[in-house]
N, C-alpha and C positions, 0 to 999 in steps of 0.2 A: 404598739397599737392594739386598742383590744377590739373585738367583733361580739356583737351582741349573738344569744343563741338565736334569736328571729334573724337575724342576717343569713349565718351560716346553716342554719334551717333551709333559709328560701335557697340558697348556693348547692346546699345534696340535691334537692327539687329540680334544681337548673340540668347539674349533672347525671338526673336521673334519667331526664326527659332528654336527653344531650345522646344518654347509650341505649336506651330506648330505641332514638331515632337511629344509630348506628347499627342496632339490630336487626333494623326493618329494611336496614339497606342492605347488609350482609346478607341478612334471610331471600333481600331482590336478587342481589347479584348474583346467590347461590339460586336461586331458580331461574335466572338466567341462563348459569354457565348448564345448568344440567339442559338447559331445553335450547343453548344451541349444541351441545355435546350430543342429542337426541338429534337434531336436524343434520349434525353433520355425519352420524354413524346412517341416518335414512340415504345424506347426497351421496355415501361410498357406496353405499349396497345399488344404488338408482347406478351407479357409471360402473359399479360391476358386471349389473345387469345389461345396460348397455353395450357395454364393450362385450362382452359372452353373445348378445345380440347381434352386434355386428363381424364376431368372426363368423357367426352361424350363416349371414346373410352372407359373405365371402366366401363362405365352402361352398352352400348354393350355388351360387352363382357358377362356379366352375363343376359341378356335379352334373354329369350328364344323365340325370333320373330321367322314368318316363314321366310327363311326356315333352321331357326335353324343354320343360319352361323354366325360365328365368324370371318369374314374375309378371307381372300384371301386363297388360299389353298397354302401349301410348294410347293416349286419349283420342289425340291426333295424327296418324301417323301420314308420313307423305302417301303420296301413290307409287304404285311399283311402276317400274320399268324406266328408261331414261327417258329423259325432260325433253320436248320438243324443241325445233329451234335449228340455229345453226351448229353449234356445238350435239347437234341427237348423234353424229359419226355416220358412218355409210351402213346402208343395210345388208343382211348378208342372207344370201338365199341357197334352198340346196341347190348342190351343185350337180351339173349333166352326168350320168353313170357312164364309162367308160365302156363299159361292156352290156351289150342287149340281148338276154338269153332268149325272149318272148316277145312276138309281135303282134297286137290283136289290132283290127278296125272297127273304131266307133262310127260306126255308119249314118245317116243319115234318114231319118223315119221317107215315108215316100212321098206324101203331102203334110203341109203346113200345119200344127196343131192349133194353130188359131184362127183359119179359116178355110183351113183344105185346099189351100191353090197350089200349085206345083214350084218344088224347092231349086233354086239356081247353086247349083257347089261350083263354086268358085276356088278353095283354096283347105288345102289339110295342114294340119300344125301337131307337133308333136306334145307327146305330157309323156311323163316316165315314174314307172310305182316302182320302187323294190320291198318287197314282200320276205319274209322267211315262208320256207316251205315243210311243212312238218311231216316232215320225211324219216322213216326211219328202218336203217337198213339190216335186212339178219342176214350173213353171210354162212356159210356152212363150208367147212375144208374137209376133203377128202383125205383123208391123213392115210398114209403108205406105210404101212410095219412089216419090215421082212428081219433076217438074221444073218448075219454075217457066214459063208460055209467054210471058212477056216477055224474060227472060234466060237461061232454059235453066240456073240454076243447079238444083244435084240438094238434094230436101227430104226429108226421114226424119222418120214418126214416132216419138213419145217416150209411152210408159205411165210413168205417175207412180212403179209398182215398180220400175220397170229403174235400174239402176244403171251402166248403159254403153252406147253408141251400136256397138258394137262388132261386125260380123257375119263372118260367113264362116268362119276358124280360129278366130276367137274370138268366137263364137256360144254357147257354152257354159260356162258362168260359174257362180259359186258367187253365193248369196242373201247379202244386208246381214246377216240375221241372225246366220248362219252364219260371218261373215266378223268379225261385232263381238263371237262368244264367243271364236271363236279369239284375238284380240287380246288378250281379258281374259285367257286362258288362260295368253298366252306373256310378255305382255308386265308383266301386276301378279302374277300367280300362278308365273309362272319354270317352266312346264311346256316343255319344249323341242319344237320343230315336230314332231319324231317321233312324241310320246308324244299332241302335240294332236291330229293326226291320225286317232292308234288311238282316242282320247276320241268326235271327229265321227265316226269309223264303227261303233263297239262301241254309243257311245252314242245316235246318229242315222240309223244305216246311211248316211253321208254319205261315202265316199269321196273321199281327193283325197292331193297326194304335197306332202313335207313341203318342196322347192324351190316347189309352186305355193303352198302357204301362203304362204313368204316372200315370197314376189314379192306375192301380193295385199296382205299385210300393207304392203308398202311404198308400192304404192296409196295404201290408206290413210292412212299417214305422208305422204305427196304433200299430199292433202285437208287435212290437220289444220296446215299449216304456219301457213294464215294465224292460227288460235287459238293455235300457240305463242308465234307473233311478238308475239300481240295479250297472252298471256301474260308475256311476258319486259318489256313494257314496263308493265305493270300492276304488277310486282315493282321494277322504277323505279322508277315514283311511292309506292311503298307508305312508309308512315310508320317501320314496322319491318320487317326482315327478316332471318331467321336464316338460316345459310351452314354448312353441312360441307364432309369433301369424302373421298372414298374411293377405294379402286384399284380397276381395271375392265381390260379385254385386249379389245383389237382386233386384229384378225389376228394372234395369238399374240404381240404385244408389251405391255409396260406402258405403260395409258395412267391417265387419272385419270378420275372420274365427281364433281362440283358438283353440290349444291341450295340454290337459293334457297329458304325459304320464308317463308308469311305463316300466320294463321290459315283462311286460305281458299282459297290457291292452292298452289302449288308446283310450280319450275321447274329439267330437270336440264339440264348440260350436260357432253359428253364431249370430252373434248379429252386432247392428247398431255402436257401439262405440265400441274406441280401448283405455277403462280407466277399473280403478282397478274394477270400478263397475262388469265390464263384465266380465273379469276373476274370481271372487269372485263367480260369479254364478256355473263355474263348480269345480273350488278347494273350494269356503267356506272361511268365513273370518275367522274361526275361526280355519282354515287349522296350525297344530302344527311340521310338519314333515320339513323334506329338499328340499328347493325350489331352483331348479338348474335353470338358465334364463340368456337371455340377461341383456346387459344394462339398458331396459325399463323401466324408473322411476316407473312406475305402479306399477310393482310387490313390491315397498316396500310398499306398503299399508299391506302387507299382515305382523304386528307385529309380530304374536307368530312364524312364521316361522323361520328354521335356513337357510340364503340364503347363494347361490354359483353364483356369479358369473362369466359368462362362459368366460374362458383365451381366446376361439379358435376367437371368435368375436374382442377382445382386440388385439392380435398377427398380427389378421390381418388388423386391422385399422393401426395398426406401420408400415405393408409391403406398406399398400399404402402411407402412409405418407414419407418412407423411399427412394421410387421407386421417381427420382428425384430432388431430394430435396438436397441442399448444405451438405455440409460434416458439419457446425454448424449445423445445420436446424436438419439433420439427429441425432444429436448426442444422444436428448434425446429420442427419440422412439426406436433407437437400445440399449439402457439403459434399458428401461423398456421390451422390448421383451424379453432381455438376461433374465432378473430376474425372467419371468415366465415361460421360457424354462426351467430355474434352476431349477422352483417349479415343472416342469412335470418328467423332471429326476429324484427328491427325490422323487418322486412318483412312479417312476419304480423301481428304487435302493431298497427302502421298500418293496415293492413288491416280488423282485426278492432276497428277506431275507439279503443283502448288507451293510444295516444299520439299526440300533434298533429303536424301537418306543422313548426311550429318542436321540438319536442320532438328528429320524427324526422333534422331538420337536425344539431342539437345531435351526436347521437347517433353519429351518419356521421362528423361533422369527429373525435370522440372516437377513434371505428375508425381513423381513416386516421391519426391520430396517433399513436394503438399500434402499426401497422402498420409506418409512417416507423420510431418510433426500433427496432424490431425490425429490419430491414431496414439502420440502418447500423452493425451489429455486423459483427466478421470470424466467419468459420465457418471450423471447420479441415478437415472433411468435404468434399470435392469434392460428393457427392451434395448438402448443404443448401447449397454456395455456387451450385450450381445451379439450385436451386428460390430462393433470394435473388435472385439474377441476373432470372430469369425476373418474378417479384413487381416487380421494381427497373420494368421492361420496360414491364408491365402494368398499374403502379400506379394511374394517371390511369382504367383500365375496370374496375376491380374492383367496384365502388360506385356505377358509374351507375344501377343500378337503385332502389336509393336517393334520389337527386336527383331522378330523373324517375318517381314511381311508377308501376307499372301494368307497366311494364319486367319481360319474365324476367329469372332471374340466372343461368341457363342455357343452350346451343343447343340442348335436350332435342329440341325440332318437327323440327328440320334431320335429328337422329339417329334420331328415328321414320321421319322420309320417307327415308332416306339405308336405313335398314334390310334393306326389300324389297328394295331393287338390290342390296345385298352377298349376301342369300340366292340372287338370280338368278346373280349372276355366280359362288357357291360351285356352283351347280348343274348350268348350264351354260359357265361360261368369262367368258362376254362376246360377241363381234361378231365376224366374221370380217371385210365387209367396213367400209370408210368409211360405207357409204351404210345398212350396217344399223346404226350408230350413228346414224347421224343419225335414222332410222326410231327405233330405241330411243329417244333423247333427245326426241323429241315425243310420244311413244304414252302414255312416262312420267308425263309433263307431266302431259297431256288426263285420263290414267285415274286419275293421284293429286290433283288436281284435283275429280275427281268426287267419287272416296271423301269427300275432305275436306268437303265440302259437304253429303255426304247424297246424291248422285244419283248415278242406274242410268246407266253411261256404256254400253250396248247399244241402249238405245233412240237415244241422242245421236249413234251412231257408223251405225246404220243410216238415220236421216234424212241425215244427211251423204251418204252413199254414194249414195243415191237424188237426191241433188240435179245437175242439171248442172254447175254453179260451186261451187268452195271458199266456204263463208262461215264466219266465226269461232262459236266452238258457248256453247252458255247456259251456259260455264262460268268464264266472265272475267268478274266482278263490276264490275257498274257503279260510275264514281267518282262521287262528288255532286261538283256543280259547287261551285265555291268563292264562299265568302260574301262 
């Protein structure tokens, strides 16, 4: 069959018009693909920025800057104080003073101030002020030096107040008392020696300059060593003990601040480095007991111990990981928070006599076994292969408190006592030199020591001072001897 050339004329023409039109759609699609490739490199940079956004808004949030705000205040916020009603609880009023040092009479004028007629006293009632009295006392010792007339060596008397054998330029001395509030002041209250100073003289007309503060304070640090020491080996032997660890500055460098603690003690220690070395120094490498802790790789150096590690740190890495995050994304952090909620519940339920110690066994090997095969899935998220990894690490401490009841499942005590030092060192810095660290790291000790027990460390610190010799203070708990 043959085709005229007008035919196959119009049929190039068809085919022209044919790739033409292929062209202009190539040409679309390519300026398509570029302008969503352009929209989609804009929506990465927009959720980089975001996300960079929102851990800035999560560091705030926990950054205790001045002036200590967390943002914008509520639009509406309730009113303070509790709600009226029957649920408001009983009122609580001061209470009657035990002891009446002062007795005065508010008398009665002689006539009426509202019309001058003569006043009927029928009846007196008591009211009760206690006031501080801004008192402050200079004592003077009559100090007795004679010499022995056998050997001629020189003997000085000693009054049971005095607190230093000291004459001549240093005949003039600040009181135990005076010396055990400033300590409280600067060293658990984070008030800086300038500010403790304006307190002793506004408050006591006590004068003194905020260099001889520190130097007494250090005195003092001096006296208290032998209770740190006696301290630091009491948290040795202790059956458990919980470990933080926070950042601190000595003489303008980064250094780290350690607590050990127990239910009754609690020991810090300032050092340059945030490795096993440094903590070894106040728990001991050869530390056998329960070591309750963060995450911090460090702490596994420490072999013979049996560790725990702390759920309330893990629970809350899942809330941030969970807070935005796709509903895949989400999936495994709400998996593993469930599973150690699970582990805090069997820990109340036991507790609360609910289920047996075989039940609460049972229970455990159940968890760890959800946990394992959770655990050997791949994740395609860097952030959950991260939080896997870490699980993978920790597996063996997740659940010790479980096996061993009575066990925290938390370092909560370490980040209670760990707390006041981070408000001091937000307040004041830290140390300038070596030696006021070391002074810090025992004053700490001695004064979180007391708190934790119940006792007034003023009283403890002014017997000290008035003693001739260092002795270890009533605040290192006696161990029972072993059965």
């Amino acid at each position: 069959m043959k085709i005229s050339w007008l035919t196959a004329l119009k049929r190039i023409e068809e085919l022209e018009q044919e790739n033409a039109k292929l062209r202009r759609e190539i040409e679309e699609l390519r300026h398509d693909r570029e302008r969503l490739e352009k929209e989609k490199e804009r929506l990465r940079q927009e959720r980089d920025h975001l996300k960079e956004e929102l851990e800035l808004a999560r560091r705030a949030a926990k950054r205790q800057a001045a002036p200590f705000s967390k943002g914008e205040p509520k639009a509406g916020p309730k009113p303070p104080g509790r709600k009226g009603g029957a649920n408001y609880g009983p009122k609580v009023h001061r209470g009657i003073p035990l002891k009446v040092d002062e007795e005065f009479q508010a008398l009665l004028p002689e006539t009426s101030p509202c019309c001058g007629a003569e006043i009927d006293n029928r009846r007196v009632e008591d009211q009760y002020q206690t006031e501080i009295v801004r008192q402050t006392r200079v004592r003077r010792f009559r100090v007795h030096i004679g010499h022995c007339v056998a050997c001629g060596a020189r003997v000085q008397g000693r009054h049971p107040l005095q607190t230093s054998d000291a004459l001549g330029a240093a005949a003039s001395q600040l009181g135990p008392e005076a010396l055990s509030l400033a300590t409280l002041l600067n060293k658990e209250l984070g008030i800086p020696f300038g500010k403790s100073t304006v307190v002793l003289e506004k408050g006591f007309g006590l004068k003194v300059t905020p260099s001889g503060l520190c130097q007494a304070l250090a005195r003092i640090g001096k006296k208290c060593e032998p209770t740190y020491d006696a301290l630091v080996q009491h948290v040795r032997g202790s059956l458990s003990v919980t470990m933080d660890e926070s950042g601190w500055r000595v003489g303008a460098h980064s250094w780290w601040l350690f607590d050990a603690v127990t239910p009754d003690i609690a020991v810090y220690g300032i050092f340059p480095g945030r490795g096993y070395a440094e903590a070894a120094i106040i728990l001991g490498e050869d530390f056998c007991g329960f070591l309750i802790r963060d995450g911090n790789r460090i702490y596994l150096g420490f072999k013979s111990a049996y560790h725990q590690s702390c759920n309330g740190h893990i629970i809350n890495r899942c809330n941030r990981m969970i807070e935005g995050a796709s509903v895949a994304a989400a999936a495994f952090p709400m998996k593993v928070k469930g599973l150690l909620q699970q582990g805090l519940d069997l820990r109340d339920r036991f507790a609360a006599g609910e289920i047996s110690r075989h039940g609460l066994d049972v229970a455990t090997g159940r968890l760890e076994a959800q946990l394992d095969r959770l655990l050997d899935r791949p994740y395609r998220l860097e952030e959950n292969r991260r939080l896997a990894n870490h699980l993978d690490r920790e597996f063996d401490y997740l659940f010790t408190y479980l096996k061993c009841p009575g066990l925290e499942a938390t370092n909560f005590r370490a980040e209670q006592a760990i707390r006041p030092a981070a408000v001091i060192r937000k307040v004041w810095g830290g140390n300038r030199t070596l030696n006021g660290a070391h002074t810090q790291q025992i004053l700490m000790s001695v004064l979180r020591s007391s708190r934790q027990q119940g006792r007034d460390p003023v009283p403890l610190l002014t017997e000290l001072q008035r003693s001739p010799r260092p002795y270890v203070l009533d605040v290192v708990p006696i161990r029972p001897p072993p059965s």
